[in-house]
VOTI-124687 format. One record per residue (C-alpha): residue in one letter; x, y, z. Coordinates in steps of 0.05 Angstrom, whole numbers, plus 32768, in hexadecimal, padded with zeros to 4 digits. Layout:
<atoms>
AXYZ ...
</atoms>
This chain:
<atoms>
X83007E6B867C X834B7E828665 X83557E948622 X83937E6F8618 X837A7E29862F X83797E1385E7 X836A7DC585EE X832F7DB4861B X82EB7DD28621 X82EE7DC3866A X82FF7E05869C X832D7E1986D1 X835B7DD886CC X83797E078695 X83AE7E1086D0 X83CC7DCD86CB X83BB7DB6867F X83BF7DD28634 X83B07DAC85F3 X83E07D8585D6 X83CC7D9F8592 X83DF7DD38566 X840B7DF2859A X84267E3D858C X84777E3E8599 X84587E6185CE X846E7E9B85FB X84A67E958630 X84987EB4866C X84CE7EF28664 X849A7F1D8686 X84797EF786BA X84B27EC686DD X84987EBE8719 X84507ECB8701 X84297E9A873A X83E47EBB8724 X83D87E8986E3 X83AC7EBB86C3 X83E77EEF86BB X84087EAF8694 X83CE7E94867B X83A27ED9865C X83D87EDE8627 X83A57EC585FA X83807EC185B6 X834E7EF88596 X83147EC985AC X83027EB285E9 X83147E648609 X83117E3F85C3 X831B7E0385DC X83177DBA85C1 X82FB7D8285EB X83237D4785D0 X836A7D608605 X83767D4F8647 X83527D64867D X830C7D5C8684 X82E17D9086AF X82927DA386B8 X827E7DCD8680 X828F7E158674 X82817E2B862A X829D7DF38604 X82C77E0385C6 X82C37DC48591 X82FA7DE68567 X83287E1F855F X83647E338551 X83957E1D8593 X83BA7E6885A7 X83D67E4F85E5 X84067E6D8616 X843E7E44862D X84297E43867D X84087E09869D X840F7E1586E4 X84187E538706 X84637E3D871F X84787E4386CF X84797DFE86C3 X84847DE98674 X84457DD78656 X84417D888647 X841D7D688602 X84467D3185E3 X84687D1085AE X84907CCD85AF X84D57CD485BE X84EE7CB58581 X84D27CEE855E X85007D1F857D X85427CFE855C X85247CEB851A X84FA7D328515 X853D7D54851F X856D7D2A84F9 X854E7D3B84B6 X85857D508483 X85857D96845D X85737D75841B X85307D4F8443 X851E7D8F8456 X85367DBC8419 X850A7DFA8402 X84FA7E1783C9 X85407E4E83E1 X85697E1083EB X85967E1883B1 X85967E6883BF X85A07E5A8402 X85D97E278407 X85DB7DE98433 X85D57DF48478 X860D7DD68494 X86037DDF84E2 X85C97DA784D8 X85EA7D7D8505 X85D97DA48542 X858D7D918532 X859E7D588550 X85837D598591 X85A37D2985C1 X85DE7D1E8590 X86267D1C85B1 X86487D518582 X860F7D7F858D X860E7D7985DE X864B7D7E85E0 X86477DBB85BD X86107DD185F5 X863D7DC1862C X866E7DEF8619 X86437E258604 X86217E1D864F X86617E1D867C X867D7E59864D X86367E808661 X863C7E6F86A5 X86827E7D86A9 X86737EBC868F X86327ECF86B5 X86527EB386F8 X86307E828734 X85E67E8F872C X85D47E6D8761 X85F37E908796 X85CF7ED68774 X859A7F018794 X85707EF78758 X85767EAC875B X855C7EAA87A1 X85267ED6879D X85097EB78758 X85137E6E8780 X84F27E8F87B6 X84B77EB18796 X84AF7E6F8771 X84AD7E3E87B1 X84827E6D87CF X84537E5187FD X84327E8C87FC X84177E9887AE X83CF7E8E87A0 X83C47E3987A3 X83977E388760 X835C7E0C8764 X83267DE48730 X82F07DBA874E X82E07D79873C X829C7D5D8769 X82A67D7687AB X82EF7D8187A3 X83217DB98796 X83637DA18776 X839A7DC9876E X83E97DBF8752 X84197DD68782 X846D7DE28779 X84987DFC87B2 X84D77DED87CD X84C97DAB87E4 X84987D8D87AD X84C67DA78779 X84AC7D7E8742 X84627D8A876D X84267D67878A X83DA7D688774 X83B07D7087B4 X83687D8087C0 X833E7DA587FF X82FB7DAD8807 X82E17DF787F5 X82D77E03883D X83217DF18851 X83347E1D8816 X83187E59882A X833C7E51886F X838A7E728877 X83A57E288876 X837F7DF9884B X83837DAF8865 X83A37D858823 X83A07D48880D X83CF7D3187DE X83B27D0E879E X83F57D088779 X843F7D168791 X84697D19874A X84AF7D278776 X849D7CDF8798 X848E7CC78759 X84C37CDF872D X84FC7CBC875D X84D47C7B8761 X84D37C728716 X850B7C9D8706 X84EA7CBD86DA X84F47D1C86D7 X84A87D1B86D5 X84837D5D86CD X84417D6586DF X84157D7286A6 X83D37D7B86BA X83967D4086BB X83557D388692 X831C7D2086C1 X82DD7CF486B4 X82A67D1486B1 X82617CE886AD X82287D1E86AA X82037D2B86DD X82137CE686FD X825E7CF586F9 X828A7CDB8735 X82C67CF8872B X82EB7CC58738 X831C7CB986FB X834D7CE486D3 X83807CDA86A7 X83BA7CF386BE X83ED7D168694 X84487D1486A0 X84787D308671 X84BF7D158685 X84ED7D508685 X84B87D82866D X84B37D74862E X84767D6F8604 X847A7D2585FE X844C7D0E8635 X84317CCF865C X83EE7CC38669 X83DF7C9786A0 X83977C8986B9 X83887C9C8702 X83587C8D873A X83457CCA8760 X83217CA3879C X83697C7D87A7 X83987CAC879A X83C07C828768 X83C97C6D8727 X83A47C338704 X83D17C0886DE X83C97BE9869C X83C27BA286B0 X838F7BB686D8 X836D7BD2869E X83847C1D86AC X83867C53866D X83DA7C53865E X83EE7C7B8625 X843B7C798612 X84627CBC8608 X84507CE185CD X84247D1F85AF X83E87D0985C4 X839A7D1B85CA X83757CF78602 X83317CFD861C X82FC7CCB863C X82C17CBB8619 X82A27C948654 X82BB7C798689 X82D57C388664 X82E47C568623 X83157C938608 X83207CAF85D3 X83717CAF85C1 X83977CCF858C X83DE7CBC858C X841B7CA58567 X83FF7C5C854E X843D7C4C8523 X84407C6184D9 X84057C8E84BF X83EC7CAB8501 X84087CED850C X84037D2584E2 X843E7D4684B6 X843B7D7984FC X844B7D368529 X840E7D3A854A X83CD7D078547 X83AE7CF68504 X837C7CC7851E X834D7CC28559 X83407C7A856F X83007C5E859D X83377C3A85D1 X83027C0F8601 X831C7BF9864D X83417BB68651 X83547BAF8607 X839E7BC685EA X839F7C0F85D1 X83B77BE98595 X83737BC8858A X83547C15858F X83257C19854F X832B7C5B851D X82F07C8C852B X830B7CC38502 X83427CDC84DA X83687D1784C1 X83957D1A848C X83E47D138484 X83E67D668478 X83B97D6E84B2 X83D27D9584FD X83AA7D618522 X83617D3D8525 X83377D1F855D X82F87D138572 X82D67D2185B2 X82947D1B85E5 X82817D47861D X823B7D5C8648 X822A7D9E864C X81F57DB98676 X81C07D7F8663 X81DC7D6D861C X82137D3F85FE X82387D5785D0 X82707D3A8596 X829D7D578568 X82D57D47853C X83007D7B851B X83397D7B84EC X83727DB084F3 X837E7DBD84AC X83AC7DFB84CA X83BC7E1F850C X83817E4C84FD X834F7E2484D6 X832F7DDC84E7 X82EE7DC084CB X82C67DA784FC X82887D758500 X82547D638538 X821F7D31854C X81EE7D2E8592 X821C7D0485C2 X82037CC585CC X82357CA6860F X820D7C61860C X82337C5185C8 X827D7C4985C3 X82927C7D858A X82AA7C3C8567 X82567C258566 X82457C598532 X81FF7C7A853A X81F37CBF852B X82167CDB84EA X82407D1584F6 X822E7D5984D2 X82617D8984C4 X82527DCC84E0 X82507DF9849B X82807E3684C2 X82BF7E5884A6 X82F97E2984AD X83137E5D84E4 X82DB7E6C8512 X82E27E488556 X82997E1C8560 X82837E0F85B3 X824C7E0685DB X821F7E168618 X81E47DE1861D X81C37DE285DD X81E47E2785CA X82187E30858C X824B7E5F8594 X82747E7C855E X82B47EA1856A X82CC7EC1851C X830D7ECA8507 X82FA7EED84BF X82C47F0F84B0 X82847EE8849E X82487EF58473 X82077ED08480 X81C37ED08483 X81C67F14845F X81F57F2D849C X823B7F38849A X82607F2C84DE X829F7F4184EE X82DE7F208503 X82E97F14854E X82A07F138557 X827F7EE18585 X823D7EC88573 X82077E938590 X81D07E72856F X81A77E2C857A X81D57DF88572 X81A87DD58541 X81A17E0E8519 X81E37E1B851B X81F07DC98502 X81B57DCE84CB X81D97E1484B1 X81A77E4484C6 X81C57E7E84DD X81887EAE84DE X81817EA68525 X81CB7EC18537 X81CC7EF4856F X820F7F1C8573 X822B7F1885B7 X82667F3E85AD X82837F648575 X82C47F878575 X82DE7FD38568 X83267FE7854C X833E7FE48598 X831E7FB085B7 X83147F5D85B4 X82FD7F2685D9 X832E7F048604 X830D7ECA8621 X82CF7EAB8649 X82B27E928680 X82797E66868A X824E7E5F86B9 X82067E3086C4 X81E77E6886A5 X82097EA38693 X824B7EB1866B X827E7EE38685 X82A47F068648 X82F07F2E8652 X82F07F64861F X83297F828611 X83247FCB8600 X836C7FEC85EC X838D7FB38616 X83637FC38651 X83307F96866C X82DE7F958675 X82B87F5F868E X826E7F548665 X823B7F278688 X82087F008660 X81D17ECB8675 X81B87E8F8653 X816C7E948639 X816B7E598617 X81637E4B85C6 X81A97E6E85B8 X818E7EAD85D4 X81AE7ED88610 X81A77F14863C X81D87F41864F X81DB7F528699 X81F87F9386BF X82027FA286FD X821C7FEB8717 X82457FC78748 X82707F9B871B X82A57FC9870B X82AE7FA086CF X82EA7FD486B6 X832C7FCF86C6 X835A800286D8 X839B801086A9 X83D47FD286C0 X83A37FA186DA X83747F6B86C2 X83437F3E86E0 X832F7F0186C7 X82EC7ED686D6 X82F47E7D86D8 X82B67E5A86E7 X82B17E35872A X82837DF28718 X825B7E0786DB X822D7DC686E3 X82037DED871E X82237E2C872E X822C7E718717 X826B7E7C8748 X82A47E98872B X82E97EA08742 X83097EEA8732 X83497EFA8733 X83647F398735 X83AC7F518725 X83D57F85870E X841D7F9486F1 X842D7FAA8739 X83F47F8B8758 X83F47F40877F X83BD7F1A875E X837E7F0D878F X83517ED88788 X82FF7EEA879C X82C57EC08794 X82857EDF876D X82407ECC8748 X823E7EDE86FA X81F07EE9871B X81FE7F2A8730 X82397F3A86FA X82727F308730 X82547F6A875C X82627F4E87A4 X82A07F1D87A1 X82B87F0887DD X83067EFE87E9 X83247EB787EA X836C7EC287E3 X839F7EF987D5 X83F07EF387C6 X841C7F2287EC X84407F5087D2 X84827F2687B3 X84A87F6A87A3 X84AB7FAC87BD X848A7FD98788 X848E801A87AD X849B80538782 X848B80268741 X8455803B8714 X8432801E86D3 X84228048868E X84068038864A X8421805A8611 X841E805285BB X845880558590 X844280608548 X845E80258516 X8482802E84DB X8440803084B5 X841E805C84DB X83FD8025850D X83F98030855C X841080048586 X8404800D85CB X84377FE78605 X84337FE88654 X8474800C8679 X84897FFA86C2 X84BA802486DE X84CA804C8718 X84A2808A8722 X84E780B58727 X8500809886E9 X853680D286C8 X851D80DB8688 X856680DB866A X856F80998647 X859280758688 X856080498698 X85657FFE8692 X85337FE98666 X85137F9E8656 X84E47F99861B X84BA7F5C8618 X84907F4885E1 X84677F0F85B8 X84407F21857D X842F7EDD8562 X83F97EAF8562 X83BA7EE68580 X83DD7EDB85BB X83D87F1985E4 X84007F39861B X83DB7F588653 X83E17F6D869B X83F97F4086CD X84247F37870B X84677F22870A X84907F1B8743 X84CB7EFD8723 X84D57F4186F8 X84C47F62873B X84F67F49875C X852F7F41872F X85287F828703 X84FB7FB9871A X850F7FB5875D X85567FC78748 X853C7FFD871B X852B7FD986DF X84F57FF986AB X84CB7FB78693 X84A17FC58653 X846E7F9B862D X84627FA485E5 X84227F9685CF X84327F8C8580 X84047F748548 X840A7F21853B X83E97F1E8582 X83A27F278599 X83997F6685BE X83717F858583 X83557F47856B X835C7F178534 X83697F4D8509 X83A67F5E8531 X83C27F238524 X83B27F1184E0 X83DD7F5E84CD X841A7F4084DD X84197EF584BF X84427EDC848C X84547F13845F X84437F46848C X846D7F2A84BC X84997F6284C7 X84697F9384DB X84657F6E8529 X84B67F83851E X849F7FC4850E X84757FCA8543 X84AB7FB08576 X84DE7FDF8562 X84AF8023855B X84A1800785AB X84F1800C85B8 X84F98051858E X84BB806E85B4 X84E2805985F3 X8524808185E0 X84FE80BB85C2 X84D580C2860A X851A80C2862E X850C807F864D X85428054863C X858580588607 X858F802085D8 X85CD80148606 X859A800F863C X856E7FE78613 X855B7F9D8613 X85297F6985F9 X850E7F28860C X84E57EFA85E3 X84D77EB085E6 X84BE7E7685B1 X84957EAA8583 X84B07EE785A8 X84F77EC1859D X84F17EC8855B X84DB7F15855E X851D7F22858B X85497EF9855A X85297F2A8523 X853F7F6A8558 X858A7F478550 X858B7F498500 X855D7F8484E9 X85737FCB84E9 X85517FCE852D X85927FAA854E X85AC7FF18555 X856C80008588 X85857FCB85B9 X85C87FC085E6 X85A87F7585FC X85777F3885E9 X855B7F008607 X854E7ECE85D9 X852D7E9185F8 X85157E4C85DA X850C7E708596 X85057E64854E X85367E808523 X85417E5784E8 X85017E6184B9 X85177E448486 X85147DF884B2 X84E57E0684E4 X84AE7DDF84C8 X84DA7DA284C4 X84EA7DA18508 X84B87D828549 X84797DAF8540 X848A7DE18510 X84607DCC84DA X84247DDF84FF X84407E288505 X84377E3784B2 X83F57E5884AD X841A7E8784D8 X845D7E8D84B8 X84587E71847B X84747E348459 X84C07E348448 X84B77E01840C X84937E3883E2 X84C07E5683C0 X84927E9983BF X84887E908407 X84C87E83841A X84DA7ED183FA X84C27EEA8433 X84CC7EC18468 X851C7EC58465 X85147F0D8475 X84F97EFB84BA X85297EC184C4 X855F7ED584F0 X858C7E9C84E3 X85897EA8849A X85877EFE84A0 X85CB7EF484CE X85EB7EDC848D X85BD7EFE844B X85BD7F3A846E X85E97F4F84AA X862C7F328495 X86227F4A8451 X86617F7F8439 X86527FC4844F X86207FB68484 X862C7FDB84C3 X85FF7FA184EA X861B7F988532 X85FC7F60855D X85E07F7985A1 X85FA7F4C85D7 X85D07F0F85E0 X85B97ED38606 X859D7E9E85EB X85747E648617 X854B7E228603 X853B7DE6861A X855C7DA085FA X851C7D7E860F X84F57DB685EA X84D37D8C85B8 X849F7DC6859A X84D47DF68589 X85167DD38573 X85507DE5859A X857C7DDB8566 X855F7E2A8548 X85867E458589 X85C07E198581 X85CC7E2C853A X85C37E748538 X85ED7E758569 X862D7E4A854E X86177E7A8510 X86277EB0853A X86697E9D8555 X86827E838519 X86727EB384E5 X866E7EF78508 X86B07F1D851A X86B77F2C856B X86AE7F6B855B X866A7F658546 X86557F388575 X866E7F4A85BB X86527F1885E7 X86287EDE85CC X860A7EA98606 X85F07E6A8602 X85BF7E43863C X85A57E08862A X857D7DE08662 X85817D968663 X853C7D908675 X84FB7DBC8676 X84DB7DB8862E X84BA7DF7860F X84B87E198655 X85067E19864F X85077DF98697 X84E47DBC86C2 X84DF7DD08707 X84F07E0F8731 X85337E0C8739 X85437E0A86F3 X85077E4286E6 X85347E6E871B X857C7E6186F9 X855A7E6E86B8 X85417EB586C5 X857F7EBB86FF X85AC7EB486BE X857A7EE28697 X857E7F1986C3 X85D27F1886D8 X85D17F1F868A X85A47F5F8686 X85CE7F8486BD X86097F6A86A7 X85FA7F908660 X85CC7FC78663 X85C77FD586B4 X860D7FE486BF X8643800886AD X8656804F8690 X862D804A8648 X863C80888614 X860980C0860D X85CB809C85E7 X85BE80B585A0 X857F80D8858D X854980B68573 X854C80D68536 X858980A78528 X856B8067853C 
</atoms>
């Protein structure tokens, strides 16, 4: 049901758990800190709708169920901003970042020199902490107590909130939900009965308490999110595998858990245990799963995640688990996985050859034979490489990413088809029926799916529809209307649509939010297309956004592309280039950025006058896989292009002055702001954000994850490729290109944040570029250049709320302190710039 839940084909649960595979350096929350609604995190999403794969943790009924696709996820688990948590052994941290120049040499090597700041790859070395310790007191000594700031308290507060929406997904007759405030810091799961839920002051019970937890075993644990057993239509719901990163990191635990006694089952007792690493794990039945892990030698790919996926049986060591399929060494990932849908088992296994493409294969699932037993031959499914594969009952559906000719048709990319599944297995594709197909301005987001009907979010020019469509069996469907459903969106809000229990029910949850809008939760029937929802649950109001108002507006890119982008501001706003201006941005991975509430921008920026703006440039999804695919690898630059025409278009419209001006980026979008600090577009800015980014392009795919990224950047050891990748890597531009004799180059103040237990994106990009940056670059150039670095709290830059609140706390004293205060010189005209 949410686009970016890229790693189970199981609904809602999206909330508390993402794949462990193929993970984008996804995006840091610079727009939405505070964000408790998880779609306004979580709808940041692909060009196709949940693509999901059923072999990752968490296990729910059946919405559509995507065997394969291409894993666009957003960073956000849980609606209080916690760091997403997949795995990988923590030996793999030091000897993944400890690799010297020469293992990891290019075909610009020789060109390029040695790179002798190295050293600071080294994660948990001494010389490089203490490196970070000094760079952290001189921020803070800089940027003053945090703690005792306005903004720190109200971010702290908004996130302990007892009052944000408490997120639920049903398992049986339950409703469980993840909850952080100020005293459950690290949080509890609970569950309530739907009636108690729909009451002022649901009654709780607590299922898991990871605070209590934590200080028994001593042991940072963060929650990330469970995968639960689900038997068919005799399921009990009374098992789950339960899922702890320590510190935040993507390295997780899984731990197997009884749901009737609230506690964990432990491996003597013949409990599921898998050790820390990057792992993919999924029941099979109730006394077998199906685990891909760090085995020893041989079983993770060259991107450090799973290579094989092993039949593990209850009561034997995972070490005894028996190979059911494998990828190979130049793989992202592989598993294998079984789940019921609506009256059928299903199985797949797929092999990431890239981040976009994975060949996938399927047999009827048989749950009375361990996968180890054999029986029915898997058939590969004869689609494109990069079209996502799911289904509902005995229903294919396709989701393209290129166009496709068949069957005398020729079907466009970002198209979503359905078909029999049998045809679909036997390669007949006579039969397709086109459910959607998209225009130049509009793509499908995402899905939900119901017992019988699928809800579609359609964006159109980065506004959303809702389409409703009802199973007829054979791979054929109806499209439903209703004059009541209102299914578009007004201009600076979005709704979204997550299945309530797709094994009997056509319920839906809807929520409803807006840039300046609390999200609401309702209850509705996809029956009647949404038409009479009744309320369930509604956040107050976490800022005062009197006087604020929301506009969409296109810049035109430097070849001639629009690019539209959202503006909040204050209705009054003097159109004379004074205003305090935040640009935020992505444009990676067909990740898009839509509307949502965030209170922690609210609160901290447009309160105080603040402009917030939100670039919706090509490399994400808004438009479609075709959006995306303009701006990878050698058309990289053109998402720069499209980021700076947005910051031009700003000045020319009187909104903002590039003294005025910053931008914020994180993990993908940290690597656009590190371009805004080294391209001729340094001159449109007076500040950047740069958090938990990649910056050396030249490494990247050495280091944790990176290798998995290079369908989207390209691959630094070819020597054509690497031609033009070094003109979009910051740490190498800051040297080729703006130190170079008679540049006039002039660094925009900066801040730089990450995370030393990030172990997707390497801290040691931040820590370079910025030693890089104090050693090579005169004062002069480089007024003030920060450094944060956060102990703990992996990709998500921080591990509980606290540390979320400094974080943005120390964000936002930086903003003001650079382009919100002080007498700043008439602004240029944009003719200049």
């Amino acid at each position: 049901a949410l686009s970016v839940r890229a790693g189970s084909p199981r609904p809602f649960e999206a909330l508390a758990r993402r794949s462990s595979m193929r993970r984008p350096p996804a995006r840091v929350i610079g727009a939405l800190v505070g964000a408790t609604a998880p779609l306004a995190m979580l709808r940041r999403s692909s060009g196709g709708i949940t693509f999901a794969r059923p072999a990752m943790v968490f296990a729910r009924p059946p919405t559509v169920r995507w065997a394969t696709s291409p894993l666009r996820s957003s960073l956000f688990a849980m609606p209080a901003l916690a760091s997403a948590a997949s795995v990988c052994p923590r030996g793999a941290l030091r000897c993944q970042s400890t690799s010297s120049a020469s293992e990891a040499s290019s075909g610009a090597d020789a060109a390029a020199g040695e790179d002798n700041l190295v050293w600071l790859e080294e994660v948990l070395g001494e010389d490089a902490l203490n490196w970070v310790r000094g760079q952290n007191d001189r921020a803070v000594s800089d940027l003053g107590d945090l703690e005792n700031t306005e903004a720190y308290r109200r971010i702290l507060g908004i996130l302990d909130s007892k009052e944000k929406i408490p997120y639920v997904s049903r398992l049986g007759d339950w409703y469980y939900n993840f909850w952080q405030d100020e005293t459950h810091q690290k949080g509890i799961w609970r569950r309530t009965t739907l009636e108690s839920y729909r009451t002022a002051a649901p009654k709780w019970e607590t299922v898991l308490d990871v605070d209590a937890l934590a200080e028994k075993e001593g042991v940072s644990w963060v929650w990330g999110g469970y995968d639960a057993l689900d038997e068919g239509p005799s399921s009990r719901w009374d098992r789950a595998l339960v899922v702890l990163s320590p510190g935040g990191s993507d390295a997780t635990v899984v731990r197997e858990f009884d749901l009737e006694r609230c506690e964990f089952i432990p491996e003597e007792a013949g409990g599921f245990v898998v050790p820390e690493a990057k792992s993919s794990v999924s029941y099979r039945t109730r006394d077998e799963v199906l685990v891909g892990t760090d085995f020893g030698e041989g079983s993770l790919t060259d991107s450090g995640y799973p290579r094989l996926a092993k039949s593990w049986l209850r009561g034997t060591p995972m070490g005894e688990a028996v190979i059911v399929f494998e990828g190979e060494q130049a793989d992202i990932s592989a598993d294998q996985s079984l789940y019921y849908d609506r009256g059928f088992w299903h199985e797949f296994q797929h092999r990431a050859l890239d981040f976009y493409h994975t060949t996938k294969w399927y047999r009827r699932g048989d749950p009375a034979r361990s996968a180890a037993d054999g029986g029915e031959t898997f058939q590969r499914i004869p689609v494109p490489n990069d079209a996502g594969v799911g289904t509902f009952k005995d229903a294919a559906l396709i989701t393209l990413r290129s166009d496709w000719e068949v069957a005398g048709q020729t079907y466009l990319s970002g198209s979503l088809l359905s078909l029999p599944l049998e045809d679909c297995i036997a390669g007949n594709f006579a039969a397709l029926q086109v459910l959607f197909a998209p225009t130049a301005r509009s793509s499908l987001q995402s899905s939900a799916a119901t017992k019988s009907f699928m809800v579609l979010s359609i964006l159109k020019n980065v506004r959303t529809e809702l389409q409703f469509w009802e199973y007829s069996g054979q791979g054929r469907w109806v499209e439903k209307k209703s004059a009541e459903s209102g299914s578009g969106v007004p201009m600076g809000y979005d709704v979204s649509v997550m299945a309530v229990w797709p094994t009997d029910s056509d319920d839906v949850w809807v929520i409803k939010e807006g840039f300046l809008q609390p999200d609401a939760l309702q209850l509705a029937s996809a029956a009647d297309c949404a038409a009479a929802p009744t309320d369930v649950k509604a956040k107050p109001a976490m800022f005062d956004a009197a006087g604020l108002v929301t506009e969409q507006w296109e810049a035109t890119s430097a070849d001639g592309s629009m690019v539209p982008y959202f503006l909040i501001r204050r209705a009054d706003m003097p159109l004379d280039g004074s205003t305090p201006t935040l640009l935020d941005g992505y444009g990676g991975f067909e990740i898009s950025m839509t509307p949502g509430y965030s209170a922690g921008v609210g609160a901290a920026w447009l309160e105080r006058g603040g402009a917030k703006v939100i670039a919706n440039i090509r490399g994400g999804g808004e438009f479609g896989p075709s959006w995306h695919q303009a701006a990878l690898k050698e058309n990289r630059h053109k998402a720069y292009e499209d980021f700076e025409a947005v910051a031009r278009d700003l000045i020319a419209r009187g909104v903002t002055s590039p003294g005025r001006l910053a931008c914020i980026g994180g993990s993908n979008g940290g690597l656009l702001v590190g371009n805004m600090l080294t391209r001729e577009g340094a001159k449109l800015f007076g500040a950047v954000v740069c958090q938990v980014p990649l910056l050396d392009m030249q490494r990247y795919h050495t280091l944790l994850a990176g290798a998995s990224w290079m369908a989207e950047y390209g691959d630094p050891d070819d020597p054509e490729e690497w031609k033009f990748i070094k003109t979009f890597s910051p740490y190498h531009r800051l040297h080729d290109v703006c130190l170079q004799p008679g540049s006039d180059w002039k660094c925009p103040q900066v801040l730089f944040t990450t995370s030393t237990k990030d172990d997707r994106v390497h801290p040691g990009h931040a820590r370079k570029m910025v030693r890089r940056l104090l050693d090579e670059v005169p004062g002069d150039k480089a007024p003030k250049v920060l450094y944060w670095e956060n102990i703990e709290g992996g990709h998500g830059g921080a591990a509980d709320n606290k540390q979320r609140a400094y974080m943005w706390a120390m964000t936002y004293a930086f903003l003001w302190r650079t382009i919100g205060e002080g007498t700043l010189p008439k602004p240029p005209s944009a003719s200049k710039l």
